[in-house]
C-alpha positions as CSV (number, residue, x, y, z in Angstrom):
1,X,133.8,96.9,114.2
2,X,132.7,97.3,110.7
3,X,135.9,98.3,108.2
4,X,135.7,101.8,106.2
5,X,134.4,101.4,103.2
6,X,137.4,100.4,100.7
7,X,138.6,102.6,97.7
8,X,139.4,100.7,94.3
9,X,140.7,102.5,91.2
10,X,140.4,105.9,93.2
11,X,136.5,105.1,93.2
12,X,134.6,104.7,96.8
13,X,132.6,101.7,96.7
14,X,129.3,103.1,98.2
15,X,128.4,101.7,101.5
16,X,126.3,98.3,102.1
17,X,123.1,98.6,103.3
18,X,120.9,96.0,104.5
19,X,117.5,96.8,104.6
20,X,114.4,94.7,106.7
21,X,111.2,95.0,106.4
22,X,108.2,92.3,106.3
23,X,106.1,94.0,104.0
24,X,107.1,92.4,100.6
25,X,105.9,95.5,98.4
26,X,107.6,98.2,100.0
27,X,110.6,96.2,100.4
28,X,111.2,96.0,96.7
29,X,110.5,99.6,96.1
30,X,112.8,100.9,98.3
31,X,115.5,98.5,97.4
32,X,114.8,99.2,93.5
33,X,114.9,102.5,94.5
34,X,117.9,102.4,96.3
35,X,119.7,100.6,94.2
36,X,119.0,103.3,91.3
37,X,120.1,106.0,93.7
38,X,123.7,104.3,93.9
39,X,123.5,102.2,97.2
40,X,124.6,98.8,97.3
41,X,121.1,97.6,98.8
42,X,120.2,94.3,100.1
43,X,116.8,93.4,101.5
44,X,115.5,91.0,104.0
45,X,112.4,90.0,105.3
46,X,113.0,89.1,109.2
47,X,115.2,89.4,111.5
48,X,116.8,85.9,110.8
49,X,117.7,86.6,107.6
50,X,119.2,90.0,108.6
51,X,121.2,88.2,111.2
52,X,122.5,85.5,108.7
53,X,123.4,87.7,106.2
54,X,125.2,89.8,108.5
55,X,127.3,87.1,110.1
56,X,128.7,86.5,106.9
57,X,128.7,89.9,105.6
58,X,128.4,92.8,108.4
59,X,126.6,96.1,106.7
60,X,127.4,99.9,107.1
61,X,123.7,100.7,107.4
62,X,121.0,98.7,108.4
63,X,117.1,100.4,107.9
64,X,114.6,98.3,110.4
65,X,111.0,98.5,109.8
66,X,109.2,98.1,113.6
67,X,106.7,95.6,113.0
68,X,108.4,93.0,111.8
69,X,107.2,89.5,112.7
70,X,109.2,87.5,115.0
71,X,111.5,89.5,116.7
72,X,110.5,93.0,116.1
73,X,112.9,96.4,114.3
74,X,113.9,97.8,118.2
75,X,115.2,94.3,119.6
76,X,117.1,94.1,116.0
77,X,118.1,97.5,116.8
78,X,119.2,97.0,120.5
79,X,120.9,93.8,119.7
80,X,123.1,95.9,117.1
81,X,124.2,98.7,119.2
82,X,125.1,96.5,121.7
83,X,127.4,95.0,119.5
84,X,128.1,96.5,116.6
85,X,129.5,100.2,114.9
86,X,126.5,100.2,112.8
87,X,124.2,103.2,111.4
88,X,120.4,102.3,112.3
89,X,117.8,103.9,110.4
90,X,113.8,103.1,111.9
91,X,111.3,103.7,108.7
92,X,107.9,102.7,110.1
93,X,104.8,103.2,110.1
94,X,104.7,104.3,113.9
95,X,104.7,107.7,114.2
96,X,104.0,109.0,117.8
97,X,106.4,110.8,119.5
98,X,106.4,108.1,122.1
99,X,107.4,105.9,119.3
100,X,110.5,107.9,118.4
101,X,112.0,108.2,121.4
102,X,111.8,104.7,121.8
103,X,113.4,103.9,118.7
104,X,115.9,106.7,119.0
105,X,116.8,105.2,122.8
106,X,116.7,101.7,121.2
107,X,119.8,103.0,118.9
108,X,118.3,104.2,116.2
109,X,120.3,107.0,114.6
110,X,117.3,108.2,112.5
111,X,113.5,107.5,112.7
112,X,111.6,107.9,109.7
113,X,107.6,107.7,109.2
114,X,106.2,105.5,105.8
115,X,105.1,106.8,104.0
116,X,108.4,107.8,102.5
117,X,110.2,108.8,99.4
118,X,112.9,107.0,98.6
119,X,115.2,109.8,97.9
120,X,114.8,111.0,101.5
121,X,115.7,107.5,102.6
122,X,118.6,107.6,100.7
123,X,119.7,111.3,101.8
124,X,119.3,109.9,105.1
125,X,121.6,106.7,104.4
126,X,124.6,108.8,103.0
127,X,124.4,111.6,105.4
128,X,124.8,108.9,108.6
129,X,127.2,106.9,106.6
130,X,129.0,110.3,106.2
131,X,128.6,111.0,110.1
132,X,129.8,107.8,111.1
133,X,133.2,109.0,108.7
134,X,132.9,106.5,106.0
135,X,133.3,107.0,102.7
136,X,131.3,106.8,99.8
137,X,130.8,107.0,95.9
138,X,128.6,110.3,95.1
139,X,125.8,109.2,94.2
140,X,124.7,109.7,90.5
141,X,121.6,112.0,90.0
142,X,118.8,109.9,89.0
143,X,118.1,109.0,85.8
144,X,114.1,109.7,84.9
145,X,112.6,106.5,83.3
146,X,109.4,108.0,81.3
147,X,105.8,105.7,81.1
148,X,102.2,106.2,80.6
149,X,100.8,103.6,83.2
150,X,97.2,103.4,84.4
151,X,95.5,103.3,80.9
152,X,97.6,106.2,79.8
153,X,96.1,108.6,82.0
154,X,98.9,109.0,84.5
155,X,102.3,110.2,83.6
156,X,104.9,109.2,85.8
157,X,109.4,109.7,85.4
158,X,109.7,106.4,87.4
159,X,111.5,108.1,90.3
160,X,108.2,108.9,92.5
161,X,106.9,111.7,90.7
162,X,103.2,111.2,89.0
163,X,100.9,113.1,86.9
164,X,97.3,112.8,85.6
165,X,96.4,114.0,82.4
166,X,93.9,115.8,80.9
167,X,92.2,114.3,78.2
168,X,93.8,115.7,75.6
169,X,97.2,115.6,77.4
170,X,96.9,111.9,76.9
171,X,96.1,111.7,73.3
172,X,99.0,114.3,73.0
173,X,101.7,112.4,74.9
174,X,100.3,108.9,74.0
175,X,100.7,109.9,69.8
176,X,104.2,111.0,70.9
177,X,105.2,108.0,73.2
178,X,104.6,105.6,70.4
179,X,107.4,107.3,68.3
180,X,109.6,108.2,71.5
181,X,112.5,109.8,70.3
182,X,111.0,110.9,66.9
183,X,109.5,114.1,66.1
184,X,105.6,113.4,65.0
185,X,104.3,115.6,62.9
186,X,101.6,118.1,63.6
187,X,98.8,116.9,61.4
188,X,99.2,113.9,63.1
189,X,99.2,115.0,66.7
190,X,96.1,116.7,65.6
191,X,94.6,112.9,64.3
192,X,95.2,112.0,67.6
193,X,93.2,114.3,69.3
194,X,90.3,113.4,67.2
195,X,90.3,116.5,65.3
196,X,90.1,117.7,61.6
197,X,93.4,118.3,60.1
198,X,91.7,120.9,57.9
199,X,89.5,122.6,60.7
200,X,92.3,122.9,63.6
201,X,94.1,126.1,65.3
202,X,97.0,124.4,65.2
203,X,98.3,126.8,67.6
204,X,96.5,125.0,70.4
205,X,98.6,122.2,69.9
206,X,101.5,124.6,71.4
207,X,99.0,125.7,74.4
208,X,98.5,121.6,75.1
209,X,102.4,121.5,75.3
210,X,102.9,124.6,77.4
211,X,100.1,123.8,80.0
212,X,101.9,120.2,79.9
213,X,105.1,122.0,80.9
214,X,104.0,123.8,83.3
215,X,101.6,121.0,85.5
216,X,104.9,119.0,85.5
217,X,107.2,121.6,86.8
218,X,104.4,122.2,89.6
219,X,105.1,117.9,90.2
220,X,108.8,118.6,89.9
221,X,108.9,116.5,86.6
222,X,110.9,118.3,83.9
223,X,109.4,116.6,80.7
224,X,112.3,116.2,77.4
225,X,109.5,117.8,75.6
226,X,110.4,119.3,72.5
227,X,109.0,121.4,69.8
228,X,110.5,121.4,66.5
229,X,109.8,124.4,64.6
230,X,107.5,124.1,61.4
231,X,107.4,120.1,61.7
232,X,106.2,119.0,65.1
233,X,107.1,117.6,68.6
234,X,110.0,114.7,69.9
235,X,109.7,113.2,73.4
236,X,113.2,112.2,73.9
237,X,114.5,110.6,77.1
């Protein structure tokens, strides 16, 4: 039987969680993901690897992807519970009810469908590890990590929330992510859009910035976008 998870300096240690799943891609996202979230996140890419790092190492939670080649997620799954006190989470791509049931009856604890977020993954880890009466380290809110990707047309906070941007959007927050931190300065924001210093309602520059606001709230991104009054605008992380 697995041991509760240990307390050190009056700090949990958050619970290990092994995570299988043959699809390289994915695999690192969630684990990346994870990992950010708090969770002490390891990933493997069959069911011999699972099984090796487990003999030397048994995990609180194990997340099984189905269609694993080789031996597939439900034998892993079976073989665990047979065993083991281990939470199971299934997150595959199989989604008819016939499929859950099967996993559930396998041992499965919870059955999720891809494609899924990673924070519901990991609100699904702690709540089982909680169930199961271990303990854990709360996990830290996560921390937004700002980029422009896709030719600066899509905005994203790095923790699965995107947005595409308007044209001028862009040229706004592209001026402003090449002095991140800094306030830029009107006149300069107005460059940037393409427009003549001299011939510019310079109030639209605070319409650009309030439409902004509002799309990303709508995408559940709050943007650390700032005015600063009678100079410019900052985009602070």
């Amino acid at each position: 039987m697995i041991d509760e998870v240990s307390e050190q300096g009056g700090n949990a240690i958050s619970p290990l969680v092994y995570l299988v799943d043959d699809d390289g891609d994915f695999r690192e996202e969630m684990v990346f993901g994870l990992s950010r979230l708090g969770l002490d996140v390891h990933g493997f890419h069959s069911a011999a690897a699972l099984y090796r790092a487990y003999a030397a190492k048994p995990s609180d939670i194990v997340i099984l992807d189905i269609g694993l080649d080789g031996e597939d997620g439900l034998s892993i799954a079976a073989h665990l519970r047979a065993s083991q006190s281990v939470g199971i989470v299934m997150a595959t791509a199989r989604s008819s009810i016939d499929d859950r049931v099967n996993g559930l009856e396998k041992g499965a604890d919870a059955y999720l469908v891809k494609p899924i977020d990673v924070r519901e993954l990991a609100a699904t880890v702690v709540a089982l590890n909680e169930r199961l009466g271990r303990h854990r380290a709360p996990l830290p809110p996560p921390t937004p990590r700002w980029a422009l990707v896709e030719g600066g047309w899509v905005l994203t906070d790095g923790i699965g929330h995107r947005l595409r941007l308007t044209t001028s959007e862009q040229c706004f927050l592209g001026r402003l992510f090449s002095k991140r931190g800094e306030t830029v300065a009107r006149h300069a924001l107005v460059e940037a859009l393409g427009a003549d210093v001299h011939d510019f309602n310079y109030a639209h520059l605070d319409t650009i910035a309030s439409r902004l606001r509002r799309r990303a709230e709508k995408a559940n991104m709050r943007l650390p976008l700032h005015a600063v009054r009678g100079v410019g605008f900052a985009f602070t992380d």
